[in-house]
C-alpha atoms as an extended CHARMM CRD file, in Angstrom:
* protein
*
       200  EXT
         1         1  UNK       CA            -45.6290000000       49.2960000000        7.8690000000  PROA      1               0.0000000000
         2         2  UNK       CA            -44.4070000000       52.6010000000        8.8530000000  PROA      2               0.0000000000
         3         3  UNK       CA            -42.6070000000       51.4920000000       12.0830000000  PROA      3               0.0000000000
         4         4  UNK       CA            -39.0730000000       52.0330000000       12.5680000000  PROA      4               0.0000000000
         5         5  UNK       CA            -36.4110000000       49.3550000000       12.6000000000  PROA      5               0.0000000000
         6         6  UNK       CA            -33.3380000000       48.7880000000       14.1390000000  PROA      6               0.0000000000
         7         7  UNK       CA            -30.3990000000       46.0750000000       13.2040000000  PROA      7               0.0000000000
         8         8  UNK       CA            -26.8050000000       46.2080000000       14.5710000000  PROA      8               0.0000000000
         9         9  UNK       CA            -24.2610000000       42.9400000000       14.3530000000  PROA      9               0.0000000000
        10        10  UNK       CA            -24.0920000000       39.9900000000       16.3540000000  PROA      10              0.0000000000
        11        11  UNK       CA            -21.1450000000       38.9100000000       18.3620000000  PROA      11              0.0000000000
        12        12  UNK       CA            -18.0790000000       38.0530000000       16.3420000000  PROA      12              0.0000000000
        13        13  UNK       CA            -20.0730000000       38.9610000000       13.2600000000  PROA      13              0.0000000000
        14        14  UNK       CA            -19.1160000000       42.8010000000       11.1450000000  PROA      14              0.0000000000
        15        15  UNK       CA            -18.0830000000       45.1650000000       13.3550000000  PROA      15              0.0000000000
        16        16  UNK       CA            -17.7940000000       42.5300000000       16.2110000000  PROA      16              0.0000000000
        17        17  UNK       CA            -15.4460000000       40.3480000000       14.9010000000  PROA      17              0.0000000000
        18        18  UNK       CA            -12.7190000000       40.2700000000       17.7990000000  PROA      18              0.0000000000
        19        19  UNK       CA             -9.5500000000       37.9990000000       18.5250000000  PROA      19              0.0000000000
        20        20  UNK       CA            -11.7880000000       34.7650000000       18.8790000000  PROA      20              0.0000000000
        21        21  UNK       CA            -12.7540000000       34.9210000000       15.1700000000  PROA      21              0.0000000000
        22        22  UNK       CA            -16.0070000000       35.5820000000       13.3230000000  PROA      22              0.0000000000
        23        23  UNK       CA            -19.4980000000       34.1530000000       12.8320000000  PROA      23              0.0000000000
        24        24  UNK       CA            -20.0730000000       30.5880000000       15.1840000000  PROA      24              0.0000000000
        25        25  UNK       CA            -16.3060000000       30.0620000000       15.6640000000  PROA      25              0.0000000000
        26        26  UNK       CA            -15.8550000000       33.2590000000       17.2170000000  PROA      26              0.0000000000
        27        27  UNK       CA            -19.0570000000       32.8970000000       19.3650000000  PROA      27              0.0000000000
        28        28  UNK       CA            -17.5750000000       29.4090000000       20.6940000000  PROA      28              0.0000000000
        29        29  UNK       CA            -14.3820000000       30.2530000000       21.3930000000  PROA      29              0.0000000000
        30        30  UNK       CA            -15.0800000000       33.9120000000       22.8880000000  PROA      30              0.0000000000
        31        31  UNK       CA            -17.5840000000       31.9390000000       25.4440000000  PROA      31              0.0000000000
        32        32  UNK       CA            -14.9920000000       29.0120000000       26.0120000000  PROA      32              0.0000000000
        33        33  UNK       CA            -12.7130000000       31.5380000000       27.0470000000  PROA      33              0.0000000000
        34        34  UNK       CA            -15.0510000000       32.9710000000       29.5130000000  PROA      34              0.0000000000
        35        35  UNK       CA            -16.3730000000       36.1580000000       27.4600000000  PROA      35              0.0000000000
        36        36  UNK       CA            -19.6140000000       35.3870000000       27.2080000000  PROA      36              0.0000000000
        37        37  UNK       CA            -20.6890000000       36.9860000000       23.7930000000  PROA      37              0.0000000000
        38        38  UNK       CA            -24.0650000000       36.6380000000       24.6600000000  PROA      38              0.0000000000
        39        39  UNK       CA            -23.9100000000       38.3640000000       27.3420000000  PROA      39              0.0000000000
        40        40  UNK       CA            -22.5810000000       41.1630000000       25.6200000000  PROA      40              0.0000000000
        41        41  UNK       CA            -25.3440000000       41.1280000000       22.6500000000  PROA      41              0.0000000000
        42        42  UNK       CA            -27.8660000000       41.4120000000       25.8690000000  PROA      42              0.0000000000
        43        43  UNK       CA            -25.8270000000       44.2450000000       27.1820000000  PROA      43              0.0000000000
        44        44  UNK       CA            -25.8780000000       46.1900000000       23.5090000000  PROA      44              0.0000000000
        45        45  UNK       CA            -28.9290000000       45.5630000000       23.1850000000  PROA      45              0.0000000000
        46        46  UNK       CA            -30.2030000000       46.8670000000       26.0210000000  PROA      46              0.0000000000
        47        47  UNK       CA            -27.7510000000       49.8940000000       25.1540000000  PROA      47              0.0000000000
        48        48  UNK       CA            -29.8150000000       50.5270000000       21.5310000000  PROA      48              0.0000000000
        49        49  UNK       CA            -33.3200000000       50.1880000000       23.5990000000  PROA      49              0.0000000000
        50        50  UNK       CA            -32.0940000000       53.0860000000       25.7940000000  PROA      50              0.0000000000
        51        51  UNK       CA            -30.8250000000       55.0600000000       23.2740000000  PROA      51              0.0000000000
        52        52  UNK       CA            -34.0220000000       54.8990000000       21.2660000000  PROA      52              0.0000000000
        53        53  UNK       CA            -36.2110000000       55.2310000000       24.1170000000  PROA      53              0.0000000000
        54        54  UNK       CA            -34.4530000000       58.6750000000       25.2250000000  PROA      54              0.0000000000
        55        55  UNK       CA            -34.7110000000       60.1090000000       21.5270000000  PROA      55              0.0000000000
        56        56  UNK       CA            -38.3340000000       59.1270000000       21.3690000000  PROA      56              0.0000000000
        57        57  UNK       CA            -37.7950000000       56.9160000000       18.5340000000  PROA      57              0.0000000000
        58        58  UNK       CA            -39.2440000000       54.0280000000       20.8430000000  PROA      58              0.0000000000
        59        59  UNK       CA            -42.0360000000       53.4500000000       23.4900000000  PROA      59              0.0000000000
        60        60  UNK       CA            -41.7360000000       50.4320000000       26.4360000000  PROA      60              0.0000000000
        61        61  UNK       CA            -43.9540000000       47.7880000000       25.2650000000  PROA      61              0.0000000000
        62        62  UNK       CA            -44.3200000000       48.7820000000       22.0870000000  PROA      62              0.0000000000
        63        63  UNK       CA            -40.0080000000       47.0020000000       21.3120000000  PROA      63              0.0000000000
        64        64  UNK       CA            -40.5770000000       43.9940000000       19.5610000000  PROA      64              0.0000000000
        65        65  UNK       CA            -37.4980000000       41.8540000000       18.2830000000  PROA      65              0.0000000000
        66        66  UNK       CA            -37.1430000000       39.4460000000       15.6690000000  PROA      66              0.0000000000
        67        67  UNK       CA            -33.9180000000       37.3150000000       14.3430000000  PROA      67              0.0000000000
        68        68  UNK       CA            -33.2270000000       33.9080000000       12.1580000000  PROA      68              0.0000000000
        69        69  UNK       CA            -30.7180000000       31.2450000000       13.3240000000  PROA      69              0.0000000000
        70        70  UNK       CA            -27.6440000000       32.1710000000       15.2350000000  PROA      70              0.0000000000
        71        71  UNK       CA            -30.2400000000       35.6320000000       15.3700000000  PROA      71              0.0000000000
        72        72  UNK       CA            -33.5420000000       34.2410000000       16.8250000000  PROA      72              0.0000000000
        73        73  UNK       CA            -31.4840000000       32.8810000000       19.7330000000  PROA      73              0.0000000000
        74        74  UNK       CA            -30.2340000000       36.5410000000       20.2980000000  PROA      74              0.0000000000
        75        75  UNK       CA            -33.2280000000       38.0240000000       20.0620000000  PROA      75              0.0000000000
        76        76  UNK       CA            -34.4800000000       35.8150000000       22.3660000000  PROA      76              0.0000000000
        77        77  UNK       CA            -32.2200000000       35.6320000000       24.6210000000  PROA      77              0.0000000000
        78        78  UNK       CA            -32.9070000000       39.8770000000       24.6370000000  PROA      78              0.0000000000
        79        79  UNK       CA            -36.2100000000       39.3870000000       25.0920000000  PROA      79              0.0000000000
        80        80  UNK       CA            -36.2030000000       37.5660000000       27.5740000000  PROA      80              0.0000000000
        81        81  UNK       CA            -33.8480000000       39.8670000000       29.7120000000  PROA      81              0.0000000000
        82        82  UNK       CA            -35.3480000000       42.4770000000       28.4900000000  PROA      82              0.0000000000
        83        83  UNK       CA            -38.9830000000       43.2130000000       29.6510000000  PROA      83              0.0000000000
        84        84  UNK       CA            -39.4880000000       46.3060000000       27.3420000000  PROA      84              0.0000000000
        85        85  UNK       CA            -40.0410000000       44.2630000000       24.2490000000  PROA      85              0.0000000000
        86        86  UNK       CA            -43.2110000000       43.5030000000       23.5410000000  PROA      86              0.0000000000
        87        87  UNK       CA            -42.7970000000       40.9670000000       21.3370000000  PROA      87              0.0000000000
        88        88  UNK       CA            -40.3850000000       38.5710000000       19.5330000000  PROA      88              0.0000000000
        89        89  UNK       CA            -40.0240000000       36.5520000000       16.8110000000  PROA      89              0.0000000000
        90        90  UNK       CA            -37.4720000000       33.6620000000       16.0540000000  PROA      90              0.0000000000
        91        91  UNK       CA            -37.1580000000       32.0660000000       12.8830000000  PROA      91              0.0000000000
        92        92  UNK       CA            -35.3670000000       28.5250000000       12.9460000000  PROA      92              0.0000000000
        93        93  UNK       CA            -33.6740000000       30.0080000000       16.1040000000  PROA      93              0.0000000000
        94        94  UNK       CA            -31.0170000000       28.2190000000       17.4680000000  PROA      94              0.0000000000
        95        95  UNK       CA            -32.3440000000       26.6030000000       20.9100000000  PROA      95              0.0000000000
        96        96  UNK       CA            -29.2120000000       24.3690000000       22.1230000000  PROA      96              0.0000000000
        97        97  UNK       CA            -25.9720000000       25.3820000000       20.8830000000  PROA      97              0.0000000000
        98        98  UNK       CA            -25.0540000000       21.7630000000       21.4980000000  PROA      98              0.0000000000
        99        99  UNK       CA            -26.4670000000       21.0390000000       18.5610000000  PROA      99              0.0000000000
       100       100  UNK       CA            -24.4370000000       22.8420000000       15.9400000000  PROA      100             0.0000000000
       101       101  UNK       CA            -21.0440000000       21.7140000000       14.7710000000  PROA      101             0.0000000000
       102       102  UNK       CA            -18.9730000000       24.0940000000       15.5940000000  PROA      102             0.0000000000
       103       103  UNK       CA            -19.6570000000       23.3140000000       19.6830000000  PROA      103             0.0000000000
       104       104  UNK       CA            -19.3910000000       19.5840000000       18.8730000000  PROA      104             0.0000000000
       105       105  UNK       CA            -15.9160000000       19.5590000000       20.6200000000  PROA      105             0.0000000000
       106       106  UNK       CA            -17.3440000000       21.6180000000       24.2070000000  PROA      106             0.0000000000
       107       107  UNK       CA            -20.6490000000       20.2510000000       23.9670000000  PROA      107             0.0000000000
       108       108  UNK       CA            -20.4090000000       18.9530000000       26.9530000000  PROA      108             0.0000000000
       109       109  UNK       CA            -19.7930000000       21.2130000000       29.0030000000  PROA      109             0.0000000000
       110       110  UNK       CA            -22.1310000000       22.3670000000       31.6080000000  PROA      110             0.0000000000
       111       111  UNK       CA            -21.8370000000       25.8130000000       30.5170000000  PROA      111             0.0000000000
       112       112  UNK       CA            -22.2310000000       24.8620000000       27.2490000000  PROA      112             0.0000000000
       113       113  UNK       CA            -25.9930000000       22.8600000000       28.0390000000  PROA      113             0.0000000000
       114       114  UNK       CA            -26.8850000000       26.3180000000       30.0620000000  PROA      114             0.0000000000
       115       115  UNK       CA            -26.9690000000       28.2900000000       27.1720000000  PROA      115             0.0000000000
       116       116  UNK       CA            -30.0850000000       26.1250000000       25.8250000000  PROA      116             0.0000000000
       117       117  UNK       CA            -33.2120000000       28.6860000000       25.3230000000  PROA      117             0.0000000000
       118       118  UNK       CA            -35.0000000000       26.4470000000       27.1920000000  PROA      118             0.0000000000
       119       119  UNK       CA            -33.6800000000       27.7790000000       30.9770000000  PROA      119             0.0000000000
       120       120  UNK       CA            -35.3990000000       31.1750000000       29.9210000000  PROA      120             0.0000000000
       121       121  UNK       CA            -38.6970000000       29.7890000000       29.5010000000  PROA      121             0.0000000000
       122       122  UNK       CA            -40.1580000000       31.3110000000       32.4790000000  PROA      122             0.0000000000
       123       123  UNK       CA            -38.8630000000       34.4660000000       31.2630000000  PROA      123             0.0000000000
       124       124  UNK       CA            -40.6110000000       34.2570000000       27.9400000000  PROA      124             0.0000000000
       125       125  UNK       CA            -43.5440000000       32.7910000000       29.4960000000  PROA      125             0.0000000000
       126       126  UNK       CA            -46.8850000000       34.9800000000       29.0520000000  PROA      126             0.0000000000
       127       127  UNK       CA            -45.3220000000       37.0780000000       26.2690000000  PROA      127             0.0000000000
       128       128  UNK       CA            -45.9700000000       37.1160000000       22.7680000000  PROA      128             0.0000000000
       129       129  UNK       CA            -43.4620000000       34.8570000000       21.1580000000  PROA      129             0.0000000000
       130       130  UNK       CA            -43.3850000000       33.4880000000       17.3870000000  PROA      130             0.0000000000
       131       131  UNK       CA            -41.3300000000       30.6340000000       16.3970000000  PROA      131             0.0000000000
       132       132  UNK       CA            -41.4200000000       28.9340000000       12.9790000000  PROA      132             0.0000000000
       133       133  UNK       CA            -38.8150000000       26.1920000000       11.8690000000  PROA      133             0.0000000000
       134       134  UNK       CA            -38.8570000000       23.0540000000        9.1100000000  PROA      134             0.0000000000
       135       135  UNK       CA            -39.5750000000       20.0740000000       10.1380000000  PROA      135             0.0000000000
       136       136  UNK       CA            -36.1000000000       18.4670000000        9.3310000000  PROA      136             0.0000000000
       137       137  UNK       CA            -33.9400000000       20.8390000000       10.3500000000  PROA      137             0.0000000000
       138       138  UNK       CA            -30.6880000000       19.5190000000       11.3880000000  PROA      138             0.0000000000
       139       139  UNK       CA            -28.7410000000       22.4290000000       11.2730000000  PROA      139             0.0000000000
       140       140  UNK       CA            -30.4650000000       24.0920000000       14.6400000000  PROA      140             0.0000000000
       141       141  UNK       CA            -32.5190000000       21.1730000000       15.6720000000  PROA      141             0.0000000000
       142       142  UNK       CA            -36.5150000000       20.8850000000       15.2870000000  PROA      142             0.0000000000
       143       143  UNK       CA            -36.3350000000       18.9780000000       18.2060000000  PROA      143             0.0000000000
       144       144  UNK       CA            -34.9490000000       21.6760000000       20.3420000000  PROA      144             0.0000000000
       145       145  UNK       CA            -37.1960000000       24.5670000000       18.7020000000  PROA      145             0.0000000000
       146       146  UNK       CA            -40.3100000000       22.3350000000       19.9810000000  PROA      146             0.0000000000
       147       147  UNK       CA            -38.8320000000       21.4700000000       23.2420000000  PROA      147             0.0000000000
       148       148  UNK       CA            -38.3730000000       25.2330000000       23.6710000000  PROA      148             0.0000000000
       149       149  UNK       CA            -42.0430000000       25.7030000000       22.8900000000  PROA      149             0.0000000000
       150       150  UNK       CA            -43.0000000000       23.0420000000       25.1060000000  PROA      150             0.0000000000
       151       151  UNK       CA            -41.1930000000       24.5010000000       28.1440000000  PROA      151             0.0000000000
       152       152  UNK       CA            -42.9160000000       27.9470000000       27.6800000000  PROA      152             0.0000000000
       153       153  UNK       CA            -46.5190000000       26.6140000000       27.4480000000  PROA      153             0.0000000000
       154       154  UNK       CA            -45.5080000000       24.5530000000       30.7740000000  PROA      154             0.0000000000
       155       155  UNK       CA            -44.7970000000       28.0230000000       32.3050000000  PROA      155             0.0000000000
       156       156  UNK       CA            -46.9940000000       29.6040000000       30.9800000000  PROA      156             0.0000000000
       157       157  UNK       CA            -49.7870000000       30.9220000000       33.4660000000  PROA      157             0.0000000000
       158       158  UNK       CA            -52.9700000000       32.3030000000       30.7680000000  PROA      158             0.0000000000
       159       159  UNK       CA            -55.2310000000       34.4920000000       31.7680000000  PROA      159             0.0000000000
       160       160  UNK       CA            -58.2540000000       32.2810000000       30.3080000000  PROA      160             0.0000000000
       161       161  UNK       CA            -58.3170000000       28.7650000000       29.8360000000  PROA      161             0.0000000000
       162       162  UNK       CA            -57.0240000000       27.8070000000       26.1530000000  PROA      162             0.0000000000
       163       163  UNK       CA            -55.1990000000       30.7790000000       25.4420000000  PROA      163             0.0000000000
       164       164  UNK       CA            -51.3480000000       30.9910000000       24.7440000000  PROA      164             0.0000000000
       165       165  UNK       CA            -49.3280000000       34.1220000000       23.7520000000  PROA      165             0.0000000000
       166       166  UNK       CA            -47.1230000000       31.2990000000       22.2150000000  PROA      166             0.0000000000
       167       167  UNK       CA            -47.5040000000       30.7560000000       18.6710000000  PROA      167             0.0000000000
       168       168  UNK       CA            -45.7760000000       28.0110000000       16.9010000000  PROA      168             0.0000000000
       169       169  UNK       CA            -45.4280000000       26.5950000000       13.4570000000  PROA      169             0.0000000000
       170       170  UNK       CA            -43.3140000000       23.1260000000       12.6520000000  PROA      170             0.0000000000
       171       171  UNK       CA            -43.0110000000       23.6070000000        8.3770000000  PROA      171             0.0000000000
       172       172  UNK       CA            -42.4520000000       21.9260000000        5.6740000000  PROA      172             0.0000000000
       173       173  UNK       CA            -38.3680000000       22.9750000000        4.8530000000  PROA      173             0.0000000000
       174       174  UNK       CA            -35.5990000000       21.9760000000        2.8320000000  PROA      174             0.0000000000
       175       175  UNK       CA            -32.9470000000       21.6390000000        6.0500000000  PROA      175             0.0000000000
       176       176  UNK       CA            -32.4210000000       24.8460000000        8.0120000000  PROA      176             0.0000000000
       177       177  UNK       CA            -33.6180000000       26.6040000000        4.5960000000  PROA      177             0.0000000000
       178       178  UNK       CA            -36.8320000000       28.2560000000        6.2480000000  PROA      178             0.0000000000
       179       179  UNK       CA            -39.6200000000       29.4670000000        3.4000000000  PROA      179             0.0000000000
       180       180  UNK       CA            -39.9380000000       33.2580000000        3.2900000000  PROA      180             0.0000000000
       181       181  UNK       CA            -43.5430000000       32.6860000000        3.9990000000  PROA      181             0.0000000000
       182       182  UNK       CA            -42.7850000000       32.3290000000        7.4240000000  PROA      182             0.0000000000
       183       183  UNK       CA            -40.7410000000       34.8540000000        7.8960000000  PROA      183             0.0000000000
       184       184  UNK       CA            -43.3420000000       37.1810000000        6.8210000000  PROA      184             0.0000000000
       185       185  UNK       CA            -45.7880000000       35.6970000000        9.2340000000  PROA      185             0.0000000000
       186       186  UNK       CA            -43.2820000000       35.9200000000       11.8800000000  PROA      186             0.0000000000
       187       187  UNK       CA            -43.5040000000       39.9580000000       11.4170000000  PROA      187             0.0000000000
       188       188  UNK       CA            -47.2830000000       40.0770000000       11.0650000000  PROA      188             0.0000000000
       189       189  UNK       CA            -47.0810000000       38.4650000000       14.3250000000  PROA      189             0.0000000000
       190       190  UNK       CA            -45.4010000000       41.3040000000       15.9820000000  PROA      190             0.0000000000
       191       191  UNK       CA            -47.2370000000       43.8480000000       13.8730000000  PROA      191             0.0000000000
       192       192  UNK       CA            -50.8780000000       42.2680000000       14.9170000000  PROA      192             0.0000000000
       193       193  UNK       CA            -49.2210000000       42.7190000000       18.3300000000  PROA      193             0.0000000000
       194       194  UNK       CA            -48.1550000000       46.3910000000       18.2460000000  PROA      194             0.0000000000
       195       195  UNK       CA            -51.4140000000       47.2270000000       16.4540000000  PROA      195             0.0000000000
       196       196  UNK       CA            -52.7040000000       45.6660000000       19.9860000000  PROA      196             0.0000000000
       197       197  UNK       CA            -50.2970000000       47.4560000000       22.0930000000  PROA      197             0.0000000000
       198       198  UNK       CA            -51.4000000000       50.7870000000       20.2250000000  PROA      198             0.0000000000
       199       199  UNK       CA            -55.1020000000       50.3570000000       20.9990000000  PROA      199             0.0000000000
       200       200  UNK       CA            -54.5390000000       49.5320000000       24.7380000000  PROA      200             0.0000000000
């Protein structure tokens, strides 16, 4: 749509795989042993926004961020720290990292429950945020996708009765096997958005 994009790894993933071990493994034990990888995907991506910003390859506002699974709870998770993006996507994001298998044996840790999208609600609150998952998805969790979406519209304070900046679609889905329909919807979403930002 003649926008630019930008992709780099996520923790413990390519060129981030460290001494705790790739892909969700790595991400548990890294943040078990107190290096919070998420914390560090916030920090690089705040890193790439700079970057882009100062070569003019990127306008405040006009950021928008988009990821599916272990990556919609990234991108969130930027988004929400990060108050530059304009918009953000997540497609069958993990919410509560309870929920997946390989934190079955910390999930109940304190730490563990804190990392739940849900405690950056207020953060996401009043921005444009997609979020698409299948109805049965045990993988991630419907449950905690809605719950997510739930605790946003709670905070949410709209500027005219009715509205919401929230958009949210429970789907029809083999598992945590999203359709690519929604995926594409999920970047018309942002691109409606930008279109918006553009005319403003």
């Amino acid at each position: 749509a003649g926008h630019r994009a930008l992709s780099f790894d996520l923790p413990n993933h390519g060129d981030f795989v460290d001494q705790y071990g790739q892909s969700i493994d790595g991400i548990c034990a890294a943040f078990v042993a107190g290096d919070d990888p998420f914390a560090r995907f916030v920090a690089h991506g705040k890193a790439a926004i700079n970057a882009c910003v100062e070569k003019g390859l990127a306008r405040p506002g006009r950021i928008f961020a988009c990821g599916g699974s272990r990556g919609g709870y990234c991108a969130l998770r930027l988004a929400a720290a990060e108050k530059r993006i304009g918009g953000v996507a997540g497609l069958a994001p993990v919410s509560d990292w309870r929920i997946l298998r390989e934190f079955e044996a910390v999930k109940e840790r304190a730490d563990v429950a804190g990392l739940a999208l849900h405690n950056w609600a207020a953060e996401l609150a009043g921005r444009p945020v997609y979020l698409a998952i299948g109805n049965h998805d045990h993988r991630v969790g419907t449950h905690a996708c809605v719950e997510l979406a739930l605790r946003i519209f709670e905070e949410e304070k709209p500027v005219e009765e009715g509205t919401s900046t929230v958009e949210v679609h429970v789907v029809q889905a083999a598992a945590h096997a999203l359709p690519e329909k929604w995926a594409i919807e999920g970047s018309r979403f942002l691109l409606r958005r930008c279109d918006k930002e553009e005319k403003t």
